[in-house]
C-alpha positions as CSV (number, residue, x, y, z in Angstrom):
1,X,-11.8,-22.5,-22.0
2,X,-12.4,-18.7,-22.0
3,X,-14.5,-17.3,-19.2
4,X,-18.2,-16.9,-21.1
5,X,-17.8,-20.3,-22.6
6,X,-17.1,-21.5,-19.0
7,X,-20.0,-20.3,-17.1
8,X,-22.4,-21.3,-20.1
9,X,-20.8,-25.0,-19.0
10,X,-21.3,-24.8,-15.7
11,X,-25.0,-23.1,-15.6
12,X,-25.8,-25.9,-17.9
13,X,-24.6,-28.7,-15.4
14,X,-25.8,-26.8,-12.4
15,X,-29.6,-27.2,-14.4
16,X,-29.2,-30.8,-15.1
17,X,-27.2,-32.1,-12.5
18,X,-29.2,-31.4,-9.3
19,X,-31.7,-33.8,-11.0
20,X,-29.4,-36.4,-10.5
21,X,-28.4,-35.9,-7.3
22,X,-30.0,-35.0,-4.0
23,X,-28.6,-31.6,-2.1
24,X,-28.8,-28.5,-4.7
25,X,-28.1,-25.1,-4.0
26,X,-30.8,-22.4,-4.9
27,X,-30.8,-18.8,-4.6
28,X,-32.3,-17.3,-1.5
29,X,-33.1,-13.9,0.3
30,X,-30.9,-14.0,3.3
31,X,-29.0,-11.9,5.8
32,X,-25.9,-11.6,5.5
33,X,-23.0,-9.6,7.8
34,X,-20.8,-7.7,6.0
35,X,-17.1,-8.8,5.8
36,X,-15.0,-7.6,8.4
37,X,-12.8,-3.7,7.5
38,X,-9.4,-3.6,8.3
39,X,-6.6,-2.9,6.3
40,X,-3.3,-5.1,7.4
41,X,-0.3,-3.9,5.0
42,X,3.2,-4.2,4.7
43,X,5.8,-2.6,3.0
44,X,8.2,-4.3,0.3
45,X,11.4,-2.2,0.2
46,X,13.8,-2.8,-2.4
47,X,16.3,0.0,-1.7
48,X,19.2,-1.4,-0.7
49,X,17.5,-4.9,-1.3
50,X,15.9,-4.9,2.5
51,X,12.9,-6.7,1.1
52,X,13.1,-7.9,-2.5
53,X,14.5,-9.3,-4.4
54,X,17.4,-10.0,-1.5
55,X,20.3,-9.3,-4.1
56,X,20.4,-7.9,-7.4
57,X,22.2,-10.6,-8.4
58,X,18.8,-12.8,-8.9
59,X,18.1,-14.5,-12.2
60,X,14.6,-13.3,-12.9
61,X,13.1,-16.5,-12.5
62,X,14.5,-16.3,-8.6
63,X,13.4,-13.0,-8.6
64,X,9.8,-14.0,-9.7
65,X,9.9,-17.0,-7.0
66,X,11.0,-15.0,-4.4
67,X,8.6,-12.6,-5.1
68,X,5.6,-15.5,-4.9
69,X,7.2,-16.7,-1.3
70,X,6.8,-13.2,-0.1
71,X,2.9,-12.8,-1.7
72,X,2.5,-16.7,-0.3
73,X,3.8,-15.1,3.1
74,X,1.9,-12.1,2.9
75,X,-1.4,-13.9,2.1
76,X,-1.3,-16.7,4.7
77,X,-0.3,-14.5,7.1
78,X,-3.8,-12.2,6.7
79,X,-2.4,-9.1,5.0
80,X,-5.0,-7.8,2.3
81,X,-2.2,-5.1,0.6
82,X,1.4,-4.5,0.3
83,X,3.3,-1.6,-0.6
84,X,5.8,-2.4,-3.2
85,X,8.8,0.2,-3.7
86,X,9.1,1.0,-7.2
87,X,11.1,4.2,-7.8
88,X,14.1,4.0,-4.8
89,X,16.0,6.9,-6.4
90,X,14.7,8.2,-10.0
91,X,14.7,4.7,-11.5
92,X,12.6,2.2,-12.4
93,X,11.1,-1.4,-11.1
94,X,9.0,-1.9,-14.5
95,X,9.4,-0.6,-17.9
96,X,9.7,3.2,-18.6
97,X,10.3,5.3,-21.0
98,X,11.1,7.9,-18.8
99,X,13.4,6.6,-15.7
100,X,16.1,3.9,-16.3
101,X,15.8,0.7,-14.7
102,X,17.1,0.2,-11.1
103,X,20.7,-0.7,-10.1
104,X,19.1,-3.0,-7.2
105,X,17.0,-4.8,-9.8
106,X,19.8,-6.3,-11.9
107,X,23.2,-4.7,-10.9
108,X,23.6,-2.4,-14.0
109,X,21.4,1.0,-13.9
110,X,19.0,1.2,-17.1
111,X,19.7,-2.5,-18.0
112,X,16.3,-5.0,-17.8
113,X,15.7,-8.5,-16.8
114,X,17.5,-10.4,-18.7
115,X,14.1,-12.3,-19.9
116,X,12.5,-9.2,-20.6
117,X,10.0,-9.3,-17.8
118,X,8.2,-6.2,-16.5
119,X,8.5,-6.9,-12.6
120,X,5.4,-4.5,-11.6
121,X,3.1,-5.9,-13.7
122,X,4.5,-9.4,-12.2
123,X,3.6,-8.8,-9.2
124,X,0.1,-6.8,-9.5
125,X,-1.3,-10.1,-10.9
126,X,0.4,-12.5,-8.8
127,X,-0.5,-9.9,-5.5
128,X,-4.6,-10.2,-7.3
129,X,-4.6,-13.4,-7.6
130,X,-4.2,-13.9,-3.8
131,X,-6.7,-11.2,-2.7
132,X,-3.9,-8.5,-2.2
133,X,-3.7,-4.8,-3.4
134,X,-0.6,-3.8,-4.5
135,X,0.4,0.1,-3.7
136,X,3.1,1.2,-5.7
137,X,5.3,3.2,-3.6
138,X,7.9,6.3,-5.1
139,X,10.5,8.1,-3.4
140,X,10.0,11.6,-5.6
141,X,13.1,13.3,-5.0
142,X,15.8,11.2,-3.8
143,X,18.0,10.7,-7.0
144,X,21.1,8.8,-5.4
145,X,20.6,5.9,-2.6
146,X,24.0,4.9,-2.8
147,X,27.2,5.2,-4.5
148,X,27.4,1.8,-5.8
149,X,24.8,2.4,-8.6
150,X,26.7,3.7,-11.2
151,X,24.3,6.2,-13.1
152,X,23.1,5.8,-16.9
153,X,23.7,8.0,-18.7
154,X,19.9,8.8,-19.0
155,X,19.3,9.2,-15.1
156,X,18.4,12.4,-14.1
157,X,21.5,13.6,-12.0
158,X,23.4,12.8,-15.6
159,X,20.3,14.6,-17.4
160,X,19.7,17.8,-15.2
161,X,22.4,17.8,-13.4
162,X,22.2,21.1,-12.3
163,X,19.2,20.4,-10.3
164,X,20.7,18.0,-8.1
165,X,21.9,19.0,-4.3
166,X,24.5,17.0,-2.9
167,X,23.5,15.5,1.0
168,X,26.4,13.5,2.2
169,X,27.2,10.7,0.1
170,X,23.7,10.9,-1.5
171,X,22.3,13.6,-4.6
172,X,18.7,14.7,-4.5
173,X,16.8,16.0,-6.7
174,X,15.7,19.7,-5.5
175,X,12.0,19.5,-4.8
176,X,12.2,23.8,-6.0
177,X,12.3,22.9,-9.2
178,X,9.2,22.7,-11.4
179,X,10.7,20.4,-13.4
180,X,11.9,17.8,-10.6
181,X,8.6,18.0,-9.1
182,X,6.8,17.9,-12.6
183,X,8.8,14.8,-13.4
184,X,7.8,12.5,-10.4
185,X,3.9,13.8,-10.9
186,X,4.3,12.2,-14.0
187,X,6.1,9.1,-13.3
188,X,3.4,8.2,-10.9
189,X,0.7,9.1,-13.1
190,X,2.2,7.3,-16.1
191,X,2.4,4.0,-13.8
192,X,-1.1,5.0,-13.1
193,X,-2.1,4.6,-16.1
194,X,-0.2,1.7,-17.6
195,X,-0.5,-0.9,-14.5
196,X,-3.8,-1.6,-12.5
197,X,-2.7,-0.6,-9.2
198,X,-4.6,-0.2,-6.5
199,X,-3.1,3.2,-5.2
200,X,0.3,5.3,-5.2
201,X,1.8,6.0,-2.1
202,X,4.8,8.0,-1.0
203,X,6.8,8.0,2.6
204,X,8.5,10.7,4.2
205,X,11.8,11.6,2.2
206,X,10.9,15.2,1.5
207,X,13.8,18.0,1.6
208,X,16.6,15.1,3.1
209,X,16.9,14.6,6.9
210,X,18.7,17.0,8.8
211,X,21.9,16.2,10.5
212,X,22.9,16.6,14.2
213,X,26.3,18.1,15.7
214,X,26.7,18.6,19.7
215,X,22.7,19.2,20.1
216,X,22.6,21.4,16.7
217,X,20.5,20.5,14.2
218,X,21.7,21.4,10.4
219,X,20.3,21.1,6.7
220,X,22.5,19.2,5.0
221,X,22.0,20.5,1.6
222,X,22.9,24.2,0.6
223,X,19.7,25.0,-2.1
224,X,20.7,29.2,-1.8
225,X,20.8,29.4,-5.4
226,X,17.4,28.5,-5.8
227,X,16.3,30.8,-3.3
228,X,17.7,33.7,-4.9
229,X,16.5,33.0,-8.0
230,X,13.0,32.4,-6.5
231,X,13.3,36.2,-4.4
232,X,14.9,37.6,-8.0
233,X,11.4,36.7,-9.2
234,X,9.6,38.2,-6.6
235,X,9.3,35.5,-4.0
236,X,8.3,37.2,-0.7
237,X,8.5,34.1,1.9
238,X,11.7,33.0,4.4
239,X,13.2,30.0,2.9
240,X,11.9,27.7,5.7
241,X,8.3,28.6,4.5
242,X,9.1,28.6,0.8
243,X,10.7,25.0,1.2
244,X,7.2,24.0,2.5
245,X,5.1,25.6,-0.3
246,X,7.5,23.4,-2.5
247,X,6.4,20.3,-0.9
248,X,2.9,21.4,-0.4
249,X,2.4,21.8,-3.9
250,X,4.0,18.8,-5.0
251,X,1.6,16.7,-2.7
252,X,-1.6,18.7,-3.9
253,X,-0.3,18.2,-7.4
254,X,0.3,14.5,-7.0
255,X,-3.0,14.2,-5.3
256,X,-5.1,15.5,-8.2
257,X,-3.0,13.9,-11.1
258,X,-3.9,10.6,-10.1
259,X,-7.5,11.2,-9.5
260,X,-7.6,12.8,-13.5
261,X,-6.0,10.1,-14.2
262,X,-8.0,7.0,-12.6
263,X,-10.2,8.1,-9.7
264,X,-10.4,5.2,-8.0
265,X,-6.5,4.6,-7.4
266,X,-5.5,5.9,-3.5
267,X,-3.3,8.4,-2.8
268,X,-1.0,7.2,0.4
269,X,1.5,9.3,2.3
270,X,3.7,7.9,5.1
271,X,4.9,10.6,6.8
272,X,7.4,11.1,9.7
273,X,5.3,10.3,12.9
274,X,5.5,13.4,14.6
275,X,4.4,16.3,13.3
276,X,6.5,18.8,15.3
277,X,7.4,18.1,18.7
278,X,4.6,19.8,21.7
279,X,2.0,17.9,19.6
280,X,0.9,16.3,21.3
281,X,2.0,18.2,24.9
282,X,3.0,14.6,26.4
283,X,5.7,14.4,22.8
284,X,8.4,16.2,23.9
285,X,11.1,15.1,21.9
286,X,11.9,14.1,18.1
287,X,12.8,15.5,15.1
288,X,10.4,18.5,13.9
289,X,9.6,17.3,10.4
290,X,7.8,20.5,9.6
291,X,10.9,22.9,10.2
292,X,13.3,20.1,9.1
293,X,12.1,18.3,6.3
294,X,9.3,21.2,5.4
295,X,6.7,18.3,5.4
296,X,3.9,19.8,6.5
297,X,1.9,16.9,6.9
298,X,-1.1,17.8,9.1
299,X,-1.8,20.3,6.5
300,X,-2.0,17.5,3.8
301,X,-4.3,15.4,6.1
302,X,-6.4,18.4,6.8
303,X,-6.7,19.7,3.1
304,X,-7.5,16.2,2.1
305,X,-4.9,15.5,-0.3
306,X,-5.1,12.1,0.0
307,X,-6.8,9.0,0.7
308,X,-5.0,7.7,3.0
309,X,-2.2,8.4,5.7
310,X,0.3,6.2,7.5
311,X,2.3,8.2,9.9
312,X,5.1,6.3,10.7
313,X,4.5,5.7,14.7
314,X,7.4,3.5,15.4
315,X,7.6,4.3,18.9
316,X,6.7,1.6,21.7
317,X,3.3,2.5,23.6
318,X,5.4,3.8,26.7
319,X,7.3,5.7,27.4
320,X,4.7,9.0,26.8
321,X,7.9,11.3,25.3
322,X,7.5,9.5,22.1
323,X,4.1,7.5,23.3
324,X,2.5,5.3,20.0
325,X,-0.9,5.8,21.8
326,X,-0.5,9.3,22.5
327,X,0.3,10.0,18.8
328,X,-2.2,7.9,17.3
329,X,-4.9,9.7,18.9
330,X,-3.2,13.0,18.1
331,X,-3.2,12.2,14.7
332,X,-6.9,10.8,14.6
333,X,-8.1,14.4,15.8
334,X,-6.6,16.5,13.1
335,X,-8.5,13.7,10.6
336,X,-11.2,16.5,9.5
337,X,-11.5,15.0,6.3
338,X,-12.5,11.7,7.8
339,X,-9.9,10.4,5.1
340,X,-8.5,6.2,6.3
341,X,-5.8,6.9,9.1
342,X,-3.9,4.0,9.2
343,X,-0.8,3.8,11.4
344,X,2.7,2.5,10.0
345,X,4.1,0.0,13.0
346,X,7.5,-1.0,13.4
347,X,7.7,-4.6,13.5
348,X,11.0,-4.4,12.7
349,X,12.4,-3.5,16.1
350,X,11.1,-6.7,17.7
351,X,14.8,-7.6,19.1
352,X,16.7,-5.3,16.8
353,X,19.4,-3.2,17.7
354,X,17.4,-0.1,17.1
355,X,14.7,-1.2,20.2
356,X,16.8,-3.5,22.3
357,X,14.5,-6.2,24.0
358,X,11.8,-5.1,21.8
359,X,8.5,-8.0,22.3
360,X,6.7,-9.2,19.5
361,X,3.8,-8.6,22.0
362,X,4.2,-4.5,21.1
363,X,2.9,-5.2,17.5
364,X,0.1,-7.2,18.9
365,X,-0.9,-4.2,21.6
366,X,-0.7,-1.2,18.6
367,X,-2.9,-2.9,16.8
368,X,-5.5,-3.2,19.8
369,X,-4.5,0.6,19.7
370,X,-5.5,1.5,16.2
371,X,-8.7,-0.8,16.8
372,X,-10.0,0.9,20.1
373,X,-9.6,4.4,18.0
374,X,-10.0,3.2,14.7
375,X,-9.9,5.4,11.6
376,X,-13.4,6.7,10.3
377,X,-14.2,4.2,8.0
378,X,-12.6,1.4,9.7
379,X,-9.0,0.6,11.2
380,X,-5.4,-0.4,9.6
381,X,-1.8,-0.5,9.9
382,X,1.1,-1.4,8.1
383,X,4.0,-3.2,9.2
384,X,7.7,-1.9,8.7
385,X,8.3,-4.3,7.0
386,X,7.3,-7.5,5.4
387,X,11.1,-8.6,6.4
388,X,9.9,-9.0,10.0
389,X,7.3,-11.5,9.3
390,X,9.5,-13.6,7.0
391,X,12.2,-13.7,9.6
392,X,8.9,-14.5,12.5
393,X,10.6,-12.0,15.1
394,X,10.0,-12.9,18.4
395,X,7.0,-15.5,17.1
396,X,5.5,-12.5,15.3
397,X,3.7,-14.8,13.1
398,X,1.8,-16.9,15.2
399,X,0.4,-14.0,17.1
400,X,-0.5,-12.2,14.0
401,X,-2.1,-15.5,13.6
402,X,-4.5,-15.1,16.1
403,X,-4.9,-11.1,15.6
404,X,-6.1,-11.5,11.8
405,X,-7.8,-14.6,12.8
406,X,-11.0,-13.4,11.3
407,X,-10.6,-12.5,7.4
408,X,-10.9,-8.4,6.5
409,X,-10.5,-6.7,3.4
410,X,-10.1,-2.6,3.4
411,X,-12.3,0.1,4.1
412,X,-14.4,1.9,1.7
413,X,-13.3,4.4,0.3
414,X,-16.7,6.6,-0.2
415,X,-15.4,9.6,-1.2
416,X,-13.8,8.2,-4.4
417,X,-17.3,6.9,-5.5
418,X,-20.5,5.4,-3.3
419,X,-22.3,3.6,-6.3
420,X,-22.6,-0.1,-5.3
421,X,-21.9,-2.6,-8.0
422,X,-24.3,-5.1,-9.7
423,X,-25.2,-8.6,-7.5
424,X,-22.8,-11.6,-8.6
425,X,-24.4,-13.8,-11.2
426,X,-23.6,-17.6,-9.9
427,X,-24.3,-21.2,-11.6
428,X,-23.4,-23.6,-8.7
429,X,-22.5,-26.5,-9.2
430,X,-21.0,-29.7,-7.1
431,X,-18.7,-31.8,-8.1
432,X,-15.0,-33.4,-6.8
433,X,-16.5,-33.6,-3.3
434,X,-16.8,-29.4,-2.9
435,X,-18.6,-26.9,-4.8
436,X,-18.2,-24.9,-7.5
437,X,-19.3,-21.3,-8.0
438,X,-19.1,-19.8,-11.8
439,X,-19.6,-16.1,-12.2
440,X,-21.1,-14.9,-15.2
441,X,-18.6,-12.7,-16.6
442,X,-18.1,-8.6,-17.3
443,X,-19.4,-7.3,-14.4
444,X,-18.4,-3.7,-13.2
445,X,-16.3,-4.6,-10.1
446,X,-13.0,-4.7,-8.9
447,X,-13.0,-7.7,-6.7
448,X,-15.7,-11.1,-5.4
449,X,-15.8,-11.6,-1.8
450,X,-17.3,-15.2,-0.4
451,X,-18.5,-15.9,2.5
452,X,-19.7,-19.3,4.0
453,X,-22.2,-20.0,6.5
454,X,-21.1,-22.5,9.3
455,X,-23.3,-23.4,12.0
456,X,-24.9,-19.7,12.9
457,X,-21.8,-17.9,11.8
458,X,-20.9,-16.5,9.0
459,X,-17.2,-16.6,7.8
460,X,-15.4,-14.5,5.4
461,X,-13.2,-16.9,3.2
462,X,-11.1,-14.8,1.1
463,X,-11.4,-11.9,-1.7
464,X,-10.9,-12.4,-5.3
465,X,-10.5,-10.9,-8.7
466,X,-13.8,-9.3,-10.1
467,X,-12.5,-11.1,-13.5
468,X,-12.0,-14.6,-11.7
469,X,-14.6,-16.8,-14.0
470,X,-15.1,-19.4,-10.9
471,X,-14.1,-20.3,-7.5
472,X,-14.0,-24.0,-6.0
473,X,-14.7,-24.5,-2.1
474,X,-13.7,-28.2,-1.1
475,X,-16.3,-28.8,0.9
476,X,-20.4,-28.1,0.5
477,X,-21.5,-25.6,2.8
478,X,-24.7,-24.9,4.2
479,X,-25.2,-21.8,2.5
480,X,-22.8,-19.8,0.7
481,X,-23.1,-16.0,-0.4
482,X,-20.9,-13.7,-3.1
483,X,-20.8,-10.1,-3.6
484,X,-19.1,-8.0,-6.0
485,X,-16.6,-4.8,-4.3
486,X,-16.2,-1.8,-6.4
487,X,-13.1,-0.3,-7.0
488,X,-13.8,2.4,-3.5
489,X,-14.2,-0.7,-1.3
490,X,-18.6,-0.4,-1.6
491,X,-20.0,-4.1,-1.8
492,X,-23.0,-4.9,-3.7
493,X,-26.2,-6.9,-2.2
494,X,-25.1,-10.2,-1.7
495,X,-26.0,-13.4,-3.7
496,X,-26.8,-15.9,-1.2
497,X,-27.1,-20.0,-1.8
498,X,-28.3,-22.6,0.3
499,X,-28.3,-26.4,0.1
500,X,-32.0,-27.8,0.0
């Protein structure tokens, strides 16, 4: 039964029924808290299959039901968004007419599921359906993960590749070229437009890591040709400081494509965690990603190039060299933009070999952290990465548990629009025991949010399409209210029932 047709039903019954029966609900003007803000995150990584799917050997079917555990996961856990990797190195996790389809997807660069489905668009309704953003997360210049994947023939170190540097075993694309930097505006932009994503995001492989011999820290790429040609034309600035204006520009550039494109699609940026050592003073030691990856993040932050950033503060709280804390609050001073500031965590190193003896407990105590200084418009993390929940390191689950025991879905996003939407339209009606709430169709929202009254409190239950045509609560609360959220995150006045 299509959605008008539906809520014509149920309006209907919800006129006649109460008649029958003693216990209706009617509208009335009540008070009502706002939800809870927080964004809780976690990133899906599917280079080198960390996350998903866990081989490329996967039928699409297991794909797709693998893919549903981890949402499942993800969902009963408390996450409200999760960052799926979609371009690992110039390729594609959907279909494209411009990249080729990815090695770790099905084995063979450029060749599809074998049932022709598109695995973004997969998951973006299965991640709605459960309440979840989904961030669809590029890596814009990396062009060879491993040597494994075989290149098509229409992959871009086959295509161009004279633009390619070589960096060990791996090829990246060099971010001084108009072109390479062009094409990954327009991959993101063209996924922007085609899939109803809730932002882009990008992490911190900029000009590739540096490598270190006897204390000496080297490029590991030789990009002097492009250099020359850039002071043939006239360039004027050292190569350290050109390599930056490369990745500046790219990040502005990404940053207002997507907002010509849809405005209310985030822009996310994860970079490295510390911005160059001596900031803060107590941070005395780790790599200097301005002068070795020419990400120049604070800029970014400061410019307001985005909506939201995620350094990567995978550090424990002590010791200060390399303190979580200290960072975090470094970080939440250079915020002039007042733009979300959410923290990515490494949950990871519970008991890994990278953080020996690593407690679940340190998770727990970061996000106290990002709480007691939380982001302007309300606090967040993401966890490094969803692989750490599903394997419950050190009983991460259960203590994540009781952290997101009270529902949250993000902070606004004002900036990208402050108009609230229109009230929810509802025809309750009760039946099977519970009640049913119908929602009159084609409002101008992205998402529903329901609350329930128990006792004196009022508890958020969960978040749900905008386009969802009803939702059934098991049992008959006292009073219930729904609000429509607008694409930024601004909820509307709430449409509250309660049981005469």
């Amino acid at each position: 039964m299509s959605a008008p047709y539906r809520f014509l039903l149920l309006s209907l019954l919800a006129v006649f029924l109460p008649q029958l029966s003693p216990g209706e609900y009617l509208p009335v003007k009540a008070k009502v808290p706002d939800p809870k803000r927080e964004f809780r995150a976690a990133w899906i990584a599917t280079v080198h299959n960390i996350d998903w799917p866990s081989t490329y050997t996967l039928s699409p079917a297991q794909q797709r039901a693998e893919l549903i555990g981890l949402l499942d996961l993800a969902a009963a856990t408390g996450l409200n968004a999760v960052v799926l990797q979609v371009r690992t190195e110039c390729d594609a996790f959907y279909k494209s007419s411009i990249e080729p389809w990815s090695w770790f997807l099905t084995g063979k660069m450029g060749s599809a599921p074998s049932d022709g489905y598109d695995p973004l668009e997969f998951a973006v309704q299965e991640a709605h359906r459960r309440g979840i953003e989904l961030h669809a997360w590029f890596n814009p210049f990396r062009a060879s993960a491993t040597e494994r994947s075989p290149k098509s023939s229409k992959h871009i170190s086959k295509t161009h590749s004279s633009l390619m540097l070589s960096v060990g075993s791996q090829k990246w694309a060099n971010p001084s070229s108009d072109y390479v930097r062009n094409r990954a505006i327009a991959v993101m932009v063209d996924v922007t437009k085609r899939y109803d994503v809730d932002a882009v995001h990008i992490d911190d492989y900029f000009y590739p890591y540096p490598k270190t011999v006897s204390g000496k820290t080297y490029d590991q790429f030789d990009d002097s040709a492009a250099f020359r040609a850039y002071q043939a034309k006239g360039g004027k600035l050292d190569v350290r400081y050109w390599r930056r204006s490369n990745i500046d520009s790219f990040v502005q550039s990404m940053y207002s494509s997507v907002k010509s494109t849809k405005p209310w699609v985030q822009v996310g940026v994860s970079p490295f965690g510390i911005w160059r050592p001596g900031y803060p003073s107590t941070v005395k030691a780790g790599l200097d990603a301005y002068d070795h990856i020419f990400a120049d993040s604070r800029k970014w932050l400061q410019n307001g190039w985005l909506d939201y950033f995620s350094p990567q503060l995978y550090w424990r709280i002590y010791p200060a060299d390399q303190s979580f804390t200290a960072l975090q609050s470094w970080w939440t001073d250079q915020n002039s933009q007042r733009r979300h500031l959410w923290p990515g965590i490494a949950s990871s190193r519970i008991l890994s070999s990278d953080d020996k003896g690593r407690p679940s407990t340190e998770t727990i105590k970061q996000i106290e952290v990002t709480r007691n200084k939380p982001s302007p418009m309300g606090p967040g993390h993401l966890h490094w990465s969803i692989k750490a929940i599903k394997e419950d390191r050190g009983g991460l689950r259960s203590r994540l548990g009781s952290a997101y025991a009270e529902t949250a879905i993000p902070p606004a996003s004002p900036w990208l629009g402050s108009s609230a939407p229109e009230p929810v339209y509802v025809a309750p009606v009760m039946e099977n025991g519970g009640l049913t709430l119908a929602f009159k169709p084609g409002a101008q929202a992205r998402w529903k949010v329901i609350q329930v009254k128990e006792g004196r409190q009022w508890i958020t239950l969960r978040r749900i399409p905008a386009s969802q045509s009803s939702y059934h609560l098991d049992k008959e609360p006292e009073e219930v209210a729904v609000r429509h959220v607008s694409a930024t995150g601004i909820l509307s006045v709430p449409t509250v029932l309660r049981r005469q």
